[in-house]
N, C-alpha and C positions, 0 to 999 in steps of 0.2 A: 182442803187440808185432810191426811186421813191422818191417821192414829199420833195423836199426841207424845212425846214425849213424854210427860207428866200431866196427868190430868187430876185436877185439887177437887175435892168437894167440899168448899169453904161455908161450912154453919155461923154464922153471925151469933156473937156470943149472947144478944138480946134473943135469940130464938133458941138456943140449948140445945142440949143432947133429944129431949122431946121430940124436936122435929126433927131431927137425924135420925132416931129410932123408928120416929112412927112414920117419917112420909118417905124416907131413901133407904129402907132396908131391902128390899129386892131389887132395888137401882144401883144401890152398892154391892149386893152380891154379886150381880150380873156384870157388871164394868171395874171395880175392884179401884176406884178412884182415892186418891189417897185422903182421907178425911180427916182435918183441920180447922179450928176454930181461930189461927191467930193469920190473918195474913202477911205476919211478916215471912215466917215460913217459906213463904213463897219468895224472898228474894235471894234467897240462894240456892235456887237454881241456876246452870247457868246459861249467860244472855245467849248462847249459839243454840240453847236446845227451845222447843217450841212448848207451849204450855196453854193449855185452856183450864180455867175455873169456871168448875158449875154451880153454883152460887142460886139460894134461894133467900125470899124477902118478903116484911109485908110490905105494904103499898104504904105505910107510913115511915118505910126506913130506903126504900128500894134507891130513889135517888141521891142521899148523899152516900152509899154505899155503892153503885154503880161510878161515881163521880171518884171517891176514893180510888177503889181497882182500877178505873184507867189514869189516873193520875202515879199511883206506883208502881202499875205494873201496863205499860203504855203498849208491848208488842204482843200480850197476852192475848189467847181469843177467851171472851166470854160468855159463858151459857147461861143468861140471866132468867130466874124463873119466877115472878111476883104471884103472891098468892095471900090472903089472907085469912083462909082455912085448910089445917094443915089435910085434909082428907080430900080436897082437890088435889094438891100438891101432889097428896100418895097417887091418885087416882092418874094423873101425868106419869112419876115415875114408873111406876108400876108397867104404864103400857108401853114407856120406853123401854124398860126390862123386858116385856114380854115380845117386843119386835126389834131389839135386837139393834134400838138404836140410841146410841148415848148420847146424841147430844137432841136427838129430836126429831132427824132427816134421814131418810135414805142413805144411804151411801157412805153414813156413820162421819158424818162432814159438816163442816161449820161452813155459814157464806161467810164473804170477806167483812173486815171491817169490826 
């Protein structure tokens, strides 16, 4: 996949602005992903256009929150990132800002699935 249509960076309203501020501020400056706390949001986009959410979580929310977004939003690619201290978290985005990759990989590409 390259460059998304829309690419969301969905904050789970249990984690706040906190960890939008402190762990994806040089992840968001560098990739400019639209940041949102409500995933409805995301159902109106439309279905022709392609869409990846990067999405982060603790380990105590990660699966019924991975389970939701492929249930409403089924053709979506997901960039799911479990963490449950936000200064790993930073420490991930950070180096994806600093090489230039948004979702993680070379090639600035998601595998399938």
């Amino acid at each position: 996949m390259s460059t998304p249509d829309f690419h969301f960076l969905f904050v789970p309203p249990a984690l706040g602005p906190t960890w939008l501020m402190g762990a994806a501020q040089r992840y968001w400056g560098r990739f400019r992903p639209i940041a949102i706390n409500n995933i409805e949001l995301i159902g109106f986009v439309p279905p022709r256009l392609s869409v990846v959410i990067t999405t982060f979580s603790r380990r105590d929310l990660a699966a019924p929150l991975r389970a939701d977004l492929r249930e409403k939003f089924p053709t979506a690619r997901l960039d799911f990132l479990v963490y449950d201290v936000i200064e790993e978290l930073r420490m991930t985005l950070d180096g994806r800002a600093a090489l230039g990759q948004r979702f993680g990989l070379p090639g600035d590409a998601l595998p399938p699935g």
